[in-house]
N, C-alpha and C positions, 0 to 999 in steps of 0.2 A: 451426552458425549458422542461424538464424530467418530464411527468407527474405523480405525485403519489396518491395511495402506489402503490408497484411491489409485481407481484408473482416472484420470485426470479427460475430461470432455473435454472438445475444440471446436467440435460443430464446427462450422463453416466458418470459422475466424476468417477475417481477409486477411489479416498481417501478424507479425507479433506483439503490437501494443496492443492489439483485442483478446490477445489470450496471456496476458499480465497476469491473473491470477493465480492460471497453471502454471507460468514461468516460475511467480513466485515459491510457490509451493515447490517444483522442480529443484529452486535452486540453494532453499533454505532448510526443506525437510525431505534429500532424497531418498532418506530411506524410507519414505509414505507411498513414494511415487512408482505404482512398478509398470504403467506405460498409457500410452494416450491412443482415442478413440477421436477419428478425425471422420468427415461427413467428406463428400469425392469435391463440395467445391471449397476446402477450407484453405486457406491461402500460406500457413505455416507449419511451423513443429516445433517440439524443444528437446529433441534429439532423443527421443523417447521409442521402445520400439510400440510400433503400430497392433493394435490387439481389437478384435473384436470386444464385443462383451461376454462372450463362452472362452475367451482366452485371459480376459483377465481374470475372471472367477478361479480359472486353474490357476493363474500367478498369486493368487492367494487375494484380490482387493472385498473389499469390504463395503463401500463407499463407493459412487459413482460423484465425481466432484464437475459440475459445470464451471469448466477453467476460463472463462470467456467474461468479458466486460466488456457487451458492446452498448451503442446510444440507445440511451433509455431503458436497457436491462430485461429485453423482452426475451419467452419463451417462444420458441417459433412451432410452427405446425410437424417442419421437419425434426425440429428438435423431441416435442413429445414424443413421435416414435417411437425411439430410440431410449426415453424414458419410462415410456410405459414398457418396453419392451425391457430395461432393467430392471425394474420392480417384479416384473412375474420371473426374472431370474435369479432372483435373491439378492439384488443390491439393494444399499440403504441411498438414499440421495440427498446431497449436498448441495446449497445457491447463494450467492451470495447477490441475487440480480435485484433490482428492487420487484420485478413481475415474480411475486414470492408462488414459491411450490405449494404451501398452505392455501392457497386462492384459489389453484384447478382442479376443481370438481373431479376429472376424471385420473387427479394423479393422486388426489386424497382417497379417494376409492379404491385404486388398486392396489395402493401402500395397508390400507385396511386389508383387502380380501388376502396378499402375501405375506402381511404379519410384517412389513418393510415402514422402518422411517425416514421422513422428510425433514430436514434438517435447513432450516433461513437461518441463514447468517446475519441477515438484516434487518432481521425483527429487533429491536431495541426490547433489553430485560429489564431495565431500571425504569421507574419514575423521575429520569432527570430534571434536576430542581433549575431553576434561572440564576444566573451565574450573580453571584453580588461581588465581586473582584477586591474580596480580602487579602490579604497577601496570606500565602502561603509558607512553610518550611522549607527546607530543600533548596533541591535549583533543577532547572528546567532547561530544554533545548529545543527546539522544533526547528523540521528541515520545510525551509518556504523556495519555492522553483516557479523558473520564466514560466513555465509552460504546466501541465497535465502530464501525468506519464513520463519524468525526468530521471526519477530516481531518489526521490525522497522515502518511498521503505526502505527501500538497499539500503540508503545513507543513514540510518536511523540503525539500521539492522546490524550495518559491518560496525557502524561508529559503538553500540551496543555493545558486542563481541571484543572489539578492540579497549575499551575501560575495564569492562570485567579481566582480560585476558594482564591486567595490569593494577589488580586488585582494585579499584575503583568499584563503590557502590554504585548499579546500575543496572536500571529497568526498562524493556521497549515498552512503550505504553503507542498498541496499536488502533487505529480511527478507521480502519476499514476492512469490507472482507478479507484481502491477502492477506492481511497481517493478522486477522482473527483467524484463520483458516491455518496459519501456519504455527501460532500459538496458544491458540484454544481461550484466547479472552482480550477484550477491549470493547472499544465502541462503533457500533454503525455509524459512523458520523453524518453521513451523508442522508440516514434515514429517521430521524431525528427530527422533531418540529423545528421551529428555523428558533422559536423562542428560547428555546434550552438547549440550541448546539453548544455552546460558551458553558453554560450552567455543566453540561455532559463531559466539555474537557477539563473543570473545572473536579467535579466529581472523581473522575479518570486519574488525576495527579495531585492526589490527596497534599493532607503534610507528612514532612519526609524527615529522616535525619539531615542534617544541616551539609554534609559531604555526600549526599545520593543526589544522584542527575538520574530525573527523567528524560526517557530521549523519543520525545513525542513525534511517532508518523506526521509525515506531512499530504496533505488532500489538497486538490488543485492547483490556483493561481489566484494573486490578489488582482493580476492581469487580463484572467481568462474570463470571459464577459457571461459565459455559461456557468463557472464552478466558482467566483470569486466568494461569494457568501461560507460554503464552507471555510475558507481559507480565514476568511474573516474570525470566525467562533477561533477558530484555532491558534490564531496573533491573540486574540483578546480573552479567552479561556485559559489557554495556558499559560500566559501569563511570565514569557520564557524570559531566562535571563541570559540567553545566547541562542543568535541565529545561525544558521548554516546556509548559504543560498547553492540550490540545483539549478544545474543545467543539462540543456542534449544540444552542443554547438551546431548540429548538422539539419537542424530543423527549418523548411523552407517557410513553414508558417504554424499558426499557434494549431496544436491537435484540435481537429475536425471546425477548424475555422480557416478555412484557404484565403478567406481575404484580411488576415489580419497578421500581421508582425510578430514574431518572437520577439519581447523585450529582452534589453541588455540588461545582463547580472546589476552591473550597477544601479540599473533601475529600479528593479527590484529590491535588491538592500536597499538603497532610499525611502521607498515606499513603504517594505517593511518594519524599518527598523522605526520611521517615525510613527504606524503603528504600533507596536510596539511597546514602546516607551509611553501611548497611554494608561496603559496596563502593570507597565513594569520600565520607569525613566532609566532602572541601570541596566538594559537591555544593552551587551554588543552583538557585533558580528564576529564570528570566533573565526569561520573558514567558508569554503567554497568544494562542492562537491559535481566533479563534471563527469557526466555520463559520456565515454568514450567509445563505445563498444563498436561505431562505425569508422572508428579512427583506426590507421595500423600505431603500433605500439609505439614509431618516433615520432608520428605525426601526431599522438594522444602525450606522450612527455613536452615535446615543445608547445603544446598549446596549455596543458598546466603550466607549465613554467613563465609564458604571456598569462596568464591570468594572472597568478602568484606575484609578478611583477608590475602587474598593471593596479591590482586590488591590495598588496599589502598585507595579504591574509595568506594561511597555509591552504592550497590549491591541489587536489587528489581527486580520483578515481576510485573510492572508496572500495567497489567492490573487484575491479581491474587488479588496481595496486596496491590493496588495505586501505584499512583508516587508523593506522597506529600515530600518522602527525597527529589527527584532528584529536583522537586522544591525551595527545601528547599535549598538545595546545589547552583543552578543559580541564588536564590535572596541575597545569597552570594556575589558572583560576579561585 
């Protein structure tokens, strides 16, 4: 068990889609979060006050959480420092990187000599089996986006919050660190042989009473030419009987590929759904979930409302303006 609260690591984040998984944690478990530990070249914040590590220790953390996902999930030279130098001050430490803490010789020894745990998030706990695409009980949802980094936790998260908050049986069933971090159980998805990612969301969303929605995190892009294979297990594991497509309107091109295009939502539901539907033919599309946060608030209402009129579908800001439609719309169903 993950002891809390955490001072939330940033290291040198260059922006805020690098430090995603302390935003997450920020915004879903604040009362874990009692402030962030930033390196002099880090490029953001999530409005967190600024703390050493002898000031968070006094704010009571427990945990030193690497809030940062950058390319390829490496531990930096600068970063040890500042790790090692937590361990000999009583913190436990938290990653969700795939460069797991279990693997440095010199962080496994210090955690040894302080009596301090190392805690991977990405270590996968199960034997996941290869997925045989039974049909399951239940019903299912997963959030599929143009891009990486759209907003498919949030959308899974508020959509979560907003059924239950309307007695609706409902579960997040999360596929990645944030959402393992912020809930204390799911799947690495990402960390997962490639043969049993399907079998693992398969595993993930058992059978269910026949009125419980799983509301399956969504990972990557069927788009993105780096992360599509996740996204793939996740259309074909879970098995969903309702999609949600994300978006971030304000994106110049797909995250961390400058020469490629942000597809159109349309696109993506086409794509998705006709995936989909080989897993599961009575697959729809329930809504549309658009990450607004660089919008001011008439410019983020008129461009739902263009979508909502162009797509047909109930069109929100999940975690802006709730997700009491998109609820609205699944208890439909």
């Amino acid at each position: 068990m993950i002891k809390t609260p955490y001072l939330l690591f940033l290291g040198d984040a260059p922006d805020q889609l690098a430090a995603k998984v302390a935003q997450g944690i920020k915004d879903w478990r604040p009362e874990n979060a009692v402030g962030q530990f930033r390196l002099p070249a880090c490029g953001t914040t999530l409005g967190l006050d600024d703390m050493t590590l002898a000031q968070g220790l006094e704010a009571g953390a427990k945990t030193l959480v690497i809030g940062v996902a950058n390319r390829g999930g490496v531990i930096s030279a600068a970063w040890k420092e500042v790790l090692l130098e937590a361990l000999a001050m009583g913190y436990d430490l938290a990653s969700g990187l795939h460069n797991l803490l279990s693997e440095e010789d010199d962080l496994v020894a210090a955690a040894a000599e302080h009596g301090r745990s190392l805690h991977d998030v990405r270590i996968p706990s199960v034997d996941y089996p290869i997925a045989n695409g039974v049909k399951r009980t239940g019903k299912r949802v997963l959030a599929v986006g143009t891009d990486c980094s759209v907003g498919k936790m949030y959308t899974a998260l508020a959509l979560d919050n907003a059924m239950r908050a309307r007695g609706m049986k409902s579960t997040f069933r999360a596929t990645g660190q944030t959402g393992i971090l912020i809930t204390g159980h799911g799947v690495p998805l990402d960390a997962v042989v490639a043969d049993f990612m399907a079998g693992a969301v398969e595993w993930l969303t058992p059978d269910n009473d026949p009125d419980h929605w799983d509301v399956i995190e969504g990972q990557g892009s069927l788009m993105h030419v780096s992360y599509s294979g996740v996204t793939m297990a996740l259309v074909h594991g879970g098995q969903p009987d309702a999609l949600i497509i994300c978006h971030e309107p304000t994106r110049e091109h797909m995250r961390g590929l400058p020469t490629y295009s942000v597809p159109s939502m349309e696109a993506i539901r086409d794509v998705a759904l006709t995936l989909a539907k080989v897993a599961n033919p009575d697959c729809v599309v329930v809504g549309a979930a658009v990450n607004t946060q660089h919008m001011g608030e008439d410019e983020a209402k008129a461009y739902l409302a263009k979508v909502e009129a162009e797509m047909g579908i109930p069109s929100v800001d999940p975690f802006r303006f709730g997700a009491e439609r998109l609820a609205e719309a699944f208890e439909a169903i």
